[in-house]
N, C-alpha and C positions, 0 to 999 in steps of 0.2 A: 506340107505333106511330111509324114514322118518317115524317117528313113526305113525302109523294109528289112535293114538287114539289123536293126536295134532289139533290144528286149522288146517284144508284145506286151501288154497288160494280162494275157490271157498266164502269161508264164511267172508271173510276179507271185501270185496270192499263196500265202505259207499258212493259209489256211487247212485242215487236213478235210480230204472228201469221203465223210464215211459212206456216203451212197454214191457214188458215180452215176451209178445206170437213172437215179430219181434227178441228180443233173445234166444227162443227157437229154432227160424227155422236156426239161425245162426251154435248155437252148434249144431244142429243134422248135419247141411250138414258137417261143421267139420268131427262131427262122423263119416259120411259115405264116406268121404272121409280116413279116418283112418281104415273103415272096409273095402274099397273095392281096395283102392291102399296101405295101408300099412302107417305106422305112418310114415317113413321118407319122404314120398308122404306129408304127411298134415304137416308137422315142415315146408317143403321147400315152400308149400303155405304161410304160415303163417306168415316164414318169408317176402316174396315178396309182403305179403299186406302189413306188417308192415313198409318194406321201401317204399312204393307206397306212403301210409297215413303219413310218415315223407316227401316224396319228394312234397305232394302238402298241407303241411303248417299246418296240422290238428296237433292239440294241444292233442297229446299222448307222456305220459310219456316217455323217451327213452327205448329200450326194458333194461338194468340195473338198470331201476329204478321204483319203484311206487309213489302213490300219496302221497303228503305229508299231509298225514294222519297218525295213528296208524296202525300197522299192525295187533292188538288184538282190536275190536272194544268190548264197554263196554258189552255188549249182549255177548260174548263170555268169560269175564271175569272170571278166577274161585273165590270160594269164600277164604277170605284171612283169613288162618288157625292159627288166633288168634284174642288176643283183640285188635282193631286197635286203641279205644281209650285210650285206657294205651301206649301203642306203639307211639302213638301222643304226651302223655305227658314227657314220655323218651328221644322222639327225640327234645322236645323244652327247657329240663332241657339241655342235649346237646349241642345244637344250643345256648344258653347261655353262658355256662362255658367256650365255645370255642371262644367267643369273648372279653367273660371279659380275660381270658387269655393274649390273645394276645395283647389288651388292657392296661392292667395291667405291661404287659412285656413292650411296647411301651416308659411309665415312665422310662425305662432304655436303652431306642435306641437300644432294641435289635431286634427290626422290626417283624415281624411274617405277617399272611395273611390271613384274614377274609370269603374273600367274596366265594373264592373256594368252601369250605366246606360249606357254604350258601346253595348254591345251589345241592348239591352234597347230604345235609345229609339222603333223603330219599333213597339215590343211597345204602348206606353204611348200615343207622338200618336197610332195608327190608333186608336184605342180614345177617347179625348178626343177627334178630329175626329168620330167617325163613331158612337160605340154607348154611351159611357159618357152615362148620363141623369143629369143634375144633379136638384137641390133645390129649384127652383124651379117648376118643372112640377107636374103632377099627382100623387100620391103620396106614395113616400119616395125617389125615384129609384132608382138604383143602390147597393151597397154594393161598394167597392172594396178590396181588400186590397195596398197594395203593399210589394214585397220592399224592406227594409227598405234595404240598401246602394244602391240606387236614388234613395234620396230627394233628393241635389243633382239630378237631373231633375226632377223634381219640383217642388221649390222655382225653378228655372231656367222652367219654363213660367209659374210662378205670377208671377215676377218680369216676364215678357214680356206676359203682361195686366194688371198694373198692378196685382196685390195685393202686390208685394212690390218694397220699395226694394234698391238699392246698397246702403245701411245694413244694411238687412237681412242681404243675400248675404254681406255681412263680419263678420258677427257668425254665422256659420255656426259650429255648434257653443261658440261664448260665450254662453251663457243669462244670468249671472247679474248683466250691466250694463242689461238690459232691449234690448227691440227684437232680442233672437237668434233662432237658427234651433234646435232641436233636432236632434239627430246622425240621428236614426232617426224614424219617425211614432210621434209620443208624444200623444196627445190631452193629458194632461196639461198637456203643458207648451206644445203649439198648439192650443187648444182649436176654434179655428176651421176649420182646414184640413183636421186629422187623424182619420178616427174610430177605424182599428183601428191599435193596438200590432202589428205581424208581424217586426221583428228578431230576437225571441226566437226562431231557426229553429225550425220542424216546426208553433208555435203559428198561428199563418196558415191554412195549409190544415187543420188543425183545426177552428179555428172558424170558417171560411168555408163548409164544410159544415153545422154545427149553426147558423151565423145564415140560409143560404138554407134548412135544416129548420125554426127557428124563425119566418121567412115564411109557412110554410106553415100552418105552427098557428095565428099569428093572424088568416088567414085565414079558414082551417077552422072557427074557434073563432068567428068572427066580430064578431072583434075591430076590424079592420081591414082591409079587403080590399088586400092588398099585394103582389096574382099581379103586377103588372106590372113590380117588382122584381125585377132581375138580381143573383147578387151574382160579382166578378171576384176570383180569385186569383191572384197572380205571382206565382211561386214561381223557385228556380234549384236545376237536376237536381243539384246537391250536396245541396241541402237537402231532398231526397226522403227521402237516409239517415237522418234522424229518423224513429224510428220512430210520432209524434204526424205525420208529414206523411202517412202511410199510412193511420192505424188506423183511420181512418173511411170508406173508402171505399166499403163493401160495406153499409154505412149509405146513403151519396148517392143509388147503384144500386137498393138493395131501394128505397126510397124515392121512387124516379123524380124528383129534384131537378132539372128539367128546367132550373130557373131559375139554374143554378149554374157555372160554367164555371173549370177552372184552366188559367193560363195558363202553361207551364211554358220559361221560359229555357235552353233547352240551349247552353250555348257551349260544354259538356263538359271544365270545371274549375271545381272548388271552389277552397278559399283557399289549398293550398299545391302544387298538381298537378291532372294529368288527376282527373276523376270516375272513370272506370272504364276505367285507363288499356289495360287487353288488352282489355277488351270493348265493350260500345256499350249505352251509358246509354238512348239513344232505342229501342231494342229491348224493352230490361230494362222498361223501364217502359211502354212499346205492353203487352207480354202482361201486365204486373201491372194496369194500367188494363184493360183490355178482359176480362180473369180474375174482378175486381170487377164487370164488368157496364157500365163506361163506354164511351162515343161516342167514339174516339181520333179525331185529325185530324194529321197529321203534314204540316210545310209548312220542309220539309229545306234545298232547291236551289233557287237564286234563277233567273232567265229565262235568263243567262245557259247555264244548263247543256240549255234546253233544245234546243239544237243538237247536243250531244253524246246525248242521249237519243234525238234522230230515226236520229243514226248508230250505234245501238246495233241492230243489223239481227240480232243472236244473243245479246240477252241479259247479253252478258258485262260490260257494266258495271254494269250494274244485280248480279249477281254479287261483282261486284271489292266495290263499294261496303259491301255487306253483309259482306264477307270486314277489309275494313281497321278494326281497332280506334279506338279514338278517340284515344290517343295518336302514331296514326301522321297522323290524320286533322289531328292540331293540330301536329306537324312540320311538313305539308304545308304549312299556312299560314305557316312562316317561311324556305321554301324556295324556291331558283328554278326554272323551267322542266323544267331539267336534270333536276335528283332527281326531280321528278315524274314524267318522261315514263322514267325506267329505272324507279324505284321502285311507282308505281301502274301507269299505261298497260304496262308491260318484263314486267309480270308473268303474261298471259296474248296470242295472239299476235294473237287477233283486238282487243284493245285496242291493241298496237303500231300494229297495220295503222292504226286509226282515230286516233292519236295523228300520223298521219302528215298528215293532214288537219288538223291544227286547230294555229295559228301558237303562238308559246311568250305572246302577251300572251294569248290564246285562254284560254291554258292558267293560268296570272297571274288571270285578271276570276274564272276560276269556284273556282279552289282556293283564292283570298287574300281576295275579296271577294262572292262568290256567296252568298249565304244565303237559305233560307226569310225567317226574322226580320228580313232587313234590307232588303226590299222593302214598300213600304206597299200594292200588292195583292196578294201573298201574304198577308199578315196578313189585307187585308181580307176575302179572300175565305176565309180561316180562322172569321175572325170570324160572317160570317154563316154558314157552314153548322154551327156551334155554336148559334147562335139557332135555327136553324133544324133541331136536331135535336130531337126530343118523347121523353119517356117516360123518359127517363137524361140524367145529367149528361154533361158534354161536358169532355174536357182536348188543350189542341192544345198540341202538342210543336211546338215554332220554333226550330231551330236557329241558332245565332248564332256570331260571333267574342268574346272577351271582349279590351274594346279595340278593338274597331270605330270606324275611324278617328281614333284617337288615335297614328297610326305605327306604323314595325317596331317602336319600341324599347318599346311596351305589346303587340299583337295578339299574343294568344295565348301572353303570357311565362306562365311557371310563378307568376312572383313579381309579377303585374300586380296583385294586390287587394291587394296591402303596399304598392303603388308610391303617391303621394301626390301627384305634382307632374309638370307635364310645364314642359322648359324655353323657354324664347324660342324658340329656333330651333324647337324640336318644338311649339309653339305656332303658330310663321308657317306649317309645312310644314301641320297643322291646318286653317289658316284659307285657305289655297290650295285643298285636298282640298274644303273645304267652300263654298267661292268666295263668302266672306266680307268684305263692305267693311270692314277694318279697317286702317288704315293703319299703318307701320313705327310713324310718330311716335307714337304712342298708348299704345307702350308708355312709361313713362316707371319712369327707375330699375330697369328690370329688372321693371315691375310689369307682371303681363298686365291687360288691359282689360276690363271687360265692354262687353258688346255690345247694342246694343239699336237696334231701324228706327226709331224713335221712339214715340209714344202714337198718333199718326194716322197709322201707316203700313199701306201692304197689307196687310202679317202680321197686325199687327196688330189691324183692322179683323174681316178673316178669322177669325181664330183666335176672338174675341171673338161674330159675328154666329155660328161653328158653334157654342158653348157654347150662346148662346144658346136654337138651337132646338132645344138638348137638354136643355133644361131647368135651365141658370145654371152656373157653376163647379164644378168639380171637379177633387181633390177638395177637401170642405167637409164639416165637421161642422157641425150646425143645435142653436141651441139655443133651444127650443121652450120660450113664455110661457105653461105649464101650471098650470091652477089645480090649489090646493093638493087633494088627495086629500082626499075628508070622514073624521074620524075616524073609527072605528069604536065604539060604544055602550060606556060606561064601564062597562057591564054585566057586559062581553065582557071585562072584564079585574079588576073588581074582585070577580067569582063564586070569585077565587084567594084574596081577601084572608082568608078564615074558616080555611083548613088544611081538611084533609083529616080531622080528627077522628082515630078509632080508626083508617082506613085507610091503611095503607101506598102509598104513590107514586112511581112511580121520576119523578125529574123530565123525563124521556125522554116518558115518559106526558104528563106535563104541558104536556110540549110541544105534543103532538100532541092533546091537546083544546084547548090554545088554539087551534092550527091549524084546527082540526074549528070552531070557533066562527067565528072568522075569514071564513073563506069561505063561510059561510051568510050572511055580510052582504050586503044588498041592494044597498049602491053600490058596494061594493068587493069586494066577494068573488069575484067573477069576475077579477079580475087580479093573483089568487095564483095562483103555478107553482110546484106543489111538484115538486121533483126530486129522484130516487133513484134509486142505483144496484144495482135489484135486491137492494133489503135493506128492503123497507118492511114485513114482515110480521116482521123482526126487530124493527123500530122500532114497530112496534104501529100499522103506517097502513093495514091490513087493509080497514077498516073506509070508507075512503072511495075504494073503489075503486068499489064500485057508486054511490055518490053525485057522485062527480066524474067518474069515470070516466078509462081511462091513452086517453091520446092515440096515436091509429092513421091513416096517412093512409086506410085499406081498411077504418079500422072496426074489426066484429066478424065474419067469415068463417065462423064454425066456432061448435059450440056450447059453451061452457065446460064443463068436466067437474064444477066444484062450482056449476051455473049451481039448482040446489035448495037453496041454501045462502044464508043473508043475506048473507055479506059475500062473493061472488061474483067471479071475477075479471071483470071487463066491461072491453071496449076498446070505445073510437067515435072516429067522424073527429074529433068537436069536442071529446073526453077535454081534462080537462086537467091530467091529473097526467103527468108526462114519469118512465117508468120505462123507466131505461135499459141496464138490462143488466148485465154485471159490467164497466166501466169511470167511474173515475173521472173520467178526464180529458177522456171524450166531457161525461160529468156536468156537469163545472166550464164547456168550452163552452157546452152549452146555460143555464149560471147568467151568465153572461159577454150572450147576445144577451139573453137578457129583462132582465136587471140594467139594461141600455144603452137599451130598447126606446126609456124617453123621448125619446132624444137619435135615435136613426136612425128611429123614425114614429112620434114624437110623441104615443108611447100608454104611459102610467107602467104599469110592470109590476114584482109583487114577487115575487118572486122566493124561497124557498128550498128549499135544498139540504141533504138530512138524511144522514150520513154515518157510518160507521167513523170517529172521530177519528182512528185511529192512521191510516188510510188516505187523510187528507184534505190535509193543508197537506204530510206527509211526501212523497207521491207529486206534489203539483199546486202547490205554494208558486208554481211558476214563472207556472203560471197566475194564480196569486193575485195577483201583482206586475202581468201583463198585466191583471186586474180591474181593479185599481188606476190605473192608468194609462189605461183607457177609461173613467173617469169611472164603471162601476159600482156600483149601491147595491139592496140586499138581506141576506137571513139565511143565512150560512152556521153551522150547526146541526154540532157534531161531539159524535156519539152512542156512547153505550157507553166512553163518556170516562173519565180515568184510569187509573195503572195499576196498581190493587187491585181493579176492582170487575169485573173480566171473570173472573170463574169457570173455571179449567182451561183460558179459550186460549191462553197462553202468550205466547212474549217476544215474538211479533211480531203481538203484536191491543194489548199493554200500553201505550197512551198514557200517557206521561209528559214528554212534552215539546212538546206542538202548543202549547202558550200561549209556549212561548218562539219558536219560528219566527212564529205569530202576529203577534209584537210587532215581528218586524222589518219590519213592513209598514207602513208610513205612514196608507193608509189603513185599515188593519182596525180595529174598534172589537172587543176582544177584552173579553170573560166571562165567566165560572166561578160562575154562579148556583149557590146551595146549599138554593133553597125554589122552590114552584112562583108565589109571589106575587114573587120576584124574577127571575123569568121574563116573568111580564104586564107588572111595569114595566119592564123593558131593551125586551121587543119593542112595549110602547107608545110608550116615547119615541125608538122609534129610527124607529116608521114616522111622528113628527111628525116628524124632524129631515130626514129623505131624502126623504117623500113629502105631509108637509102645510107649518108656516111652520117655518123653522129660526129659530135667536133669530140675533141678529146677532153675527158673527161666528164662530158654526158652519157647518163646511162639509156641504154635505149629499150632497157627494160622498163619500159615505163608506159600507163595507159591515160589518156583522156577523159576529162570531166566538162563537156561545154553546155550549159545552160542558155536555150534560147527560149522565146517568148512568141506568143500566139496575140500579140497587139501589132496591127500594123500601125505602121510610122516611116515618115519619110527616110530615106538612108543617103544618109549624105558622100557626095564626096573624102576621097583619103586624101586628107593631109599629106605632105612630101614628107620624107623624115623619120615616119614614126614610125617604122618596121619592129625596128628593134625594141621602143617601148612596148607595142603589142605584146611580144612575145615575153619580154620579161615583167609586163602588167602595168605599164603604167605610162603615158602619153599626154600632153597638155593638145586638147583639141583645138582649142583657141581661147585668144584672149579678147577683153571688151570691148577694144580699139578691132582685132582682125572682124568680130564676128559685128563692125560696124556700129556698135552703140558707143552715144558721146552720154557725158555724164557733165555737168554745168561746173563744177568745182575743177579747178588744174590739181588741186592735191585732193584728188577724192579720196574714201577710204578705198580699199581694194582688200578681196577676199579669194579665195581658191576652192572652190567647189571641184569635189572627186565623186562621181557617181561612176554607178556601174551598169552592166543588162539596162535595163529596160527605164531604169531610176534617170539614164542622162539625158530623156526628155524633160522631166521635172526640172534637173538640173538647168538646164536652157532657157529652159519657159522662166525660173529663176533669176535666172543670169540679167533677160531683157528685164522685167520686172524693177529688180532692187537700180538696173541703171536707169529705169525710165521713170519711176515713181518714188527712189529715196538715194540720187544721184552715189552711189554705190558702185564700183568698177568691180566688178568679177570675171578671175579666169575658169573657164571649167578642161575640168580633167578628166580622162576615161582611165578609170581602173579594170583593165580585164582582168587582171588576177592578183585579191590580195592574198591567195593563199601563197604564190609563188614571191611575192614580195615578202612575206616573211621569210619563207624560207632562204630567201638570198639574203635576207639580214641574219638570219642566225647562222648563217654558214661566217659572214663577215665577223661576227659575234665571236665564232670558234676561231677564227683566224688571226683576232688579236689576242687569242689565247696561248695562239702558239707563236708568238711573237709576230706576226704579220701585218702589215697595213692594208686591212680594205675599208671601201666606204660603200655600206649597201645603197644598193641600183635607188630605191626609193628616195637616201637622202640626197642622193648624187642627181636624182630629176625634178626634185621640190628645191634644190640650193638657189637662192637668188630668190623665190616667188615670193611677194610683198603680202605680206596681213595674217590671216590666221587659216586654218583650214577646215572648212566643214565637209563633210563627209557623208555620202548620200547611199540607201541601197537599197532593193526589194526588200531583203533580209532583214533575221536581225542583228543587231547594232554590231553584237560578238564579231560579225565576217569583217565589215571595213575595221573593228577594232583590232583586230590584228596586227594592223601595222603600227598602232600609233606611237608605242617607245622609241621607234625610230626616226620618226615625223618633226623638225624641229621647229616649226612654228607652232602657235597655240592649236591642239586639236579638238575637235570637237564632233560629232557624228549623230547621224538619225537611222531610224531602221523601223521594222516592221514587228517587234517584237509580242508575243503573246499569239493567240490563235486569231487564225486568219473568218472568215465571215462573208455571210453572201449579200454582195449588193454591186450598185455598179462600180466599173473600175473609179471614178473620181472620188466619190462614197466614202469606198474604201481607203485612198490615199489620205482622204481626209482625217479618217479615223484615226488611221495608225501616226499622220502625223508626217506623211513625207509627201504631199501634194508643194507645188511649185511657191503657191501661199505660207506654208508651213516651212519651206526651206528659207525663204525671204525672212519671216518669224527671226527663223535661228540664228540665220546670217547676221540679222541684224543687233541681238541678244549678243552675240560672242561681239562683236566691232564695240556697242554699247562698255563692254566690260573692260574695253583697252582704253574705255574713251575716245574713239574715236569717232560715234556716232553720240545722239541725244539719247538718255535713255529713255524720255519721252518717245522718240521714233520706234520703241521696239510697242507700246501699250497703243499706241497710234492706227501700228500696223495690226497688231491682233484684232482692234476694234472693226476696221477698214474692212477685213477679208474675213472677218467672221469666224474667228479662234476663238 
């Protein structure tokens, strides 16, 4: 329901009524059709006029869309609840420091980006003077998303209340001497200022949707009561065309995310030209938003223009308007008087007539400098009828110049977001427009100045006393002194250590009864979020739908159809399993706000996300990198892993390569468990490392990559001993003599077979083989993580750099093991090849390489060349090449098993 006390639609239209009394007799028959046959009687007319008056030509807006005018006409404006001339002079000390910045940076070809934040800055101070709530207040405040090429604003405000030096601004974009600026909002790299990564265009308004969804559930859940959480997105109408800036929006609406708002930058150019150079961006996107079910606010035409709207006595500008594409609209602004008055006003004759009326500087303030976006009560009064609308998100379209007030030689160029630097003179011309105390002599050497009132001046003061009563700075990330999470009962994970006996287990399964254990914990089990994307009865999570329940803001409505069934679908407001439909990337969002939860209210939440392997880092890696970079920690789980053990779905279900995109992630701690007790310990010591004490110098900013498999298979017993291998990837399971095979020669050869996931059956079925049919002793080895094996050797690598002695974990559990090593893996060859410069026996490796294909699983092994026959093959090819087998036994073997 919409707030009763907001603007009506009745009161918006700047339409002019030359007949009143002929639109009274209109609405009343309306009326009385609504009184005497009932409202859906009068919608079903109303639509049938509306497509009558579209089918014979008549020039009405589509029903999606209104006029392209303001939707707050000034007469409706509230008034803007401070000083807006101080607030003027803040935003253009600002608009300064953020060009000399980037300016100044330019001197060192570290590039930055101007013209964005130009245009933008009124988007950002109304919003920091007046509505954005800090961290310091009640709460979790506000969540803020800003568009990434904006950030010298940004950092330029931060600098004018005294969190950021001169040093700083100069070190814009140099990180690596200490005291830099980061290019774009990286929490990572400012851990204090920034919470969300949104560079990555379309990522932003993504998950600015699923973190105002994810507000709500920990609410709902009663986790944390966090209704009084706004969250802000700035976005720029280029970066709509991401199809991640869209996909969620019919999510926001179904949802009523009332608490949600994007703030959309229309200067109507992306990075190399107009946005939507024959059409109208703010159109296109009024009917796509309001299609989805959103609250649109469009806030076009600065004051200036409303003199020209009184003189619009027929219409016809409000017409023209809607008729001029946006490439003619961004001409206009590098045009004089002249072109306008033939070009726009020349083109209809009652716009001549009124063009006659209004002087050429008239004409100059409204088509060069006029903007919705660049008055600060426009904005304001944007701002609050967004607050102020209930039941749907809200997105307010602000049209803007890009390069607003940085001169002719940036406003509205094609080539202004490549531009880097403005000169002296177009810096003084700058600082005149802006009526800036800065004197000639300041520049020195050509260098521009930053600017600043002092620490105790007006602005200052000002700027500092509004944060405050909104609750402290922003933005800011909080990092919150949370005790450590209690562990969970050694119970709960050592119930893995015995095997499975005679029963087969896919480790998939495995998963999801430690899962199942998990959250029956009494301290902690409540701040698991399990996440899936409409595959959880693939994954075998059936089962805790009635016990968890999926998360619904409306509940349960309807009655389930298997509601006489144990394992029942149930939805409730306080659910908390998040089943999201068939989209990964909505998925990975909502892994992305709870993963963060510690850090934006202060509530540890863990987080996993069970998935398609093949559909997970392949489709969302980008997201992964944005995890990564918001300080994120949780389990990303990728299910139905490798690509042999998927039965008949063919090339594009067949993971074989998520552990290599994996690795390229800094932070992912990536897996390839091959048992279900090398499952309990990865996700035991990973929820000490992220959620109870890390040892020192582990970071526990860090998230989870574990690859299980949908093939049951016996789970054997845990070895004694090998905690530690697990965890840093790497464990001798047994050897020829423990796992009982005798082999007829006292000096057999002997081999070392490492396999991983799902490949250390092969490896086994191998192992008996070469001992029982070509007297061959093998030990086999379980790799659970070659990506962490490397990474400990190159840390070892950097350590004798800096004079230190280490010996990486891999050489230091392969020292002493007799013969050569072949190396075994779902994957291809690249994952186990990882480690091998560090592997000092002969290495050698098989894999799954090329596209995966549908047949059965043994078929397939066969193919690719890593069935139990094919590893015997190889084993016995590498021994062959030392001499120490016949190399008759290797053309023997191929014949034997059919290679």
């Amino acid at each position: 329901m919409t707030d009763p006390t907001a603007i009506q639609p009745s009161e918006l239209d700047q339409l002019p009524d030359r007949d009143p009394e002929e639109t009274a007799e209109w609405q009343a028959s309306l009326d009385a059709v609504t009184q005497a046959a009932g409202p859906h009687r009068a919608a079903y007319l109303m639509r049938r006029t509306l497509e009558r008056a579209e089918g014979n030509g008549l020039a009405l807006p589509k029903l999606l869309e209104t006029d392209y005018v303001n939707t707050i006409p000034t007469a409706a404006e509230p008034v803007v609840d401070g000083d807006e001339a101080m607030e003027a002079r803040i935003t253009a000390w600002n608009r300064w420091n953020a060009a000399a910045m980037v300016t100044r940076g330019a001197k060192h070809g570290v590039g930055g980006h101007i013209a964005t934040f130009a245009s933008a800055a009124w988007l950002y101070e109304t919003g920091f003077n007046h509505f954005f709530k800090g961290k310091e207040g009640d709460g979790s405040g506000d969540q803020l998303y800003i568009q990434g090429h904006a950030s010298p604003g940004i950092y330029a405000r931060a600098f004018l209340d005294g969190r950021l030096t001169e040093q700083h601004l100069d070190n814009f974009r140099q990180e690596s001497g200490g005291n830099g600026l980061p290019s774009y909002p990286h929490p990572r790299r400012l851990p204090w200022l920034w919470e969300f990564p949104t560079v990555s265009m379309g990522l932003g308004p993504l998950s600015a949707i699923y973190q105002a969804r994810f507000n709500r559930y920990l609410t709902n859940r009663g986790i944390k009561d966090v209704s009084a959480s706004h969250v802000w997105a700035f976005l720029g109408d280029g970066e709509m065309d991401e199809p991640e800036s869209t996909a969620a929006l019919a999510l926001a609406s179904r949802e009523g995310l009332d608490n949600l708002t994007f703030v959309i930058n229309c200067n109507l150019q992306r990075l190399d030209g107009p946005v939507r150079a024959n059409f109208k961006i703010v159109q296109e996107l009024e009917a796509q938003f309001r299609g989805a079910g959103w609250n649109v606010v469009k806030s076009l035409w600065g004051s200036a223009w409303d003199e020209l709207f009184q003189l619009d006595t027929t219409g016809a500008l409000v017409r023209r308007l809607r008729q001029v594409p946006d490439a003619q609209v961004q001409t206009y602004q590098t045009r004089d008087a002249a072109y306008i008055r033939q070009d726009f006003f020349g083109a209809d004759p009652a716009l001549a007539e009124m063009a006659k009326l209004l002087s050429d500087d008239k004409i100059l303030e409204c088509f060069h400098l006029s903007r919705g976006g660049h008055e600060s009560r426009k904005v304001y009064a944007a701002y609050r009828a967004a607050l102020a609308h209930k039941g749907a998100p809200t997105v307010i379209l602000a049209q803007t110049v890009k390069g607003h007030t940085l001169g002719p030689g940036f406003a509205s160029k094609n080539a202004n977001h490549q531009m880097k630097k403005l000169s002296t003179d177009e810096f003084k011309q700058m600082r005149d427009l802006l009526e800036l105390p800065i004197s000639d002599s300041q520049f020195v050497d050509g260098v521009v100045p930053y600017g600043h009132p002092g620490a105790d001046s007006p602005e200052v003061r000002y700027l500092q006393e509004r944060r405050a009563a909104l609750g402290g700075p922003a933005p800011a990330r909080r990092t919150h002194a949370l005790a450590p999470l209690p562990a969970p009962a050694d119970k709960t994970f050592a119930s893995f250590d015995k095997g499975s006996g005679s029963q087969n287990v896919a480790t998939t399964m495995a998963f999801v009864r430690l899962v199942k254990d998990l959250v029956r914990d009494k301290q902690t089990g409540r701040r698991w979020v399990p996440i899936v994307p409409d595959e959880a009865r693939t994954f075998g999570m059936e089962s805790l739908f009635p016990s968890l329940g999926i998360y619904s803001p409306k509940g349960q409505t309807y009655e389930p159809v298997d509601r006489d069934q144990l394992m029942y679908y149930k939805e409730a407001k306080d659910g908390q399993i998040l089943n999201e439909g068939i989209t990964e990337a909505g998925s990975m969002a909502d892994f992305i706000a709870a993963s963060t939860a510690y850090s934006t209210h202060g509530e540890a939440m863990i987080p996993f996300y069970i998935f398609y392997s093949m559909f997970g880092w392949q489709r969302t890696a980008d997201q992964m990198w944005q995890l990564g970079d918001q300080l994120g920690r949780g389990f990303l789980v990728g299910a139905t892993a490798g690509r042999t053990t998927l039965t008949g779905e063919g090339l594009q279900h067949a993971d074989g390569h998520s552990p290599v995109i994996a690795a390229t992630n800094p932070a992912a701690l990536s897996y390839d468990p091959a048992f279900a007790y090398e499952i309990a310990a990865i996700v035991k010591d990973g929820l000490r490392r992220m959620y109870g004490e890390a040892a020192p110098g582990e970071d526990p900013d860090v998230f989870y990559y574990l690859t299980v498999y949908n093939e049951p298979m016996p789970q054997p017993a845990k070895p004694a001993g090998v905690d530690e291998g697990i965890v840093k990837g790497l464990y001798r399971f047994n050897t020829a003599e423990s796992a009982g095979l005798e082999v007829a020669a006292a000096n057999a050869p002997r081999i070392q077979l490492i396999g991983s996931g799902t490949a250390i059956h092969w490896t086994l079925a191998a192992q008996k083989l070469l001992a029982e049919e070509w007297g061959v002793a093998a030990d086999v080895w379980s790799a659970t993580s070659w990506t962490e094996l490397r990474r400990d050797a190159l840390e070892a690598d950097a350590a004798l750099l800096r004079g230190e002695e280490r010996v990486p974990f891999v050489r230091r559990a392969l020292q002493g093991a007799e013969g050569p090593v072949l190396a075994v893996s779902d994957y291809m060859r690249q994952v186990p090849d990882q480690i091998a410069q560090w592997v000092e026996q002969d290495w050698s490796s098989l894999g799954a390489d090329g596209f995966g294909l549908s047949d059965t699983r043994d078929a397939a092994r066969r193919h690719f060349g890593v069935d139990a026959q094919s590893i015997v093959v190889a084993a016995l090819a590498q021994l062959a090449r030392r001499g120490e087998v016949k190399a008759s036994a290797v053309k023997e073997a191929r014949e034997r098993y059919g290679l």
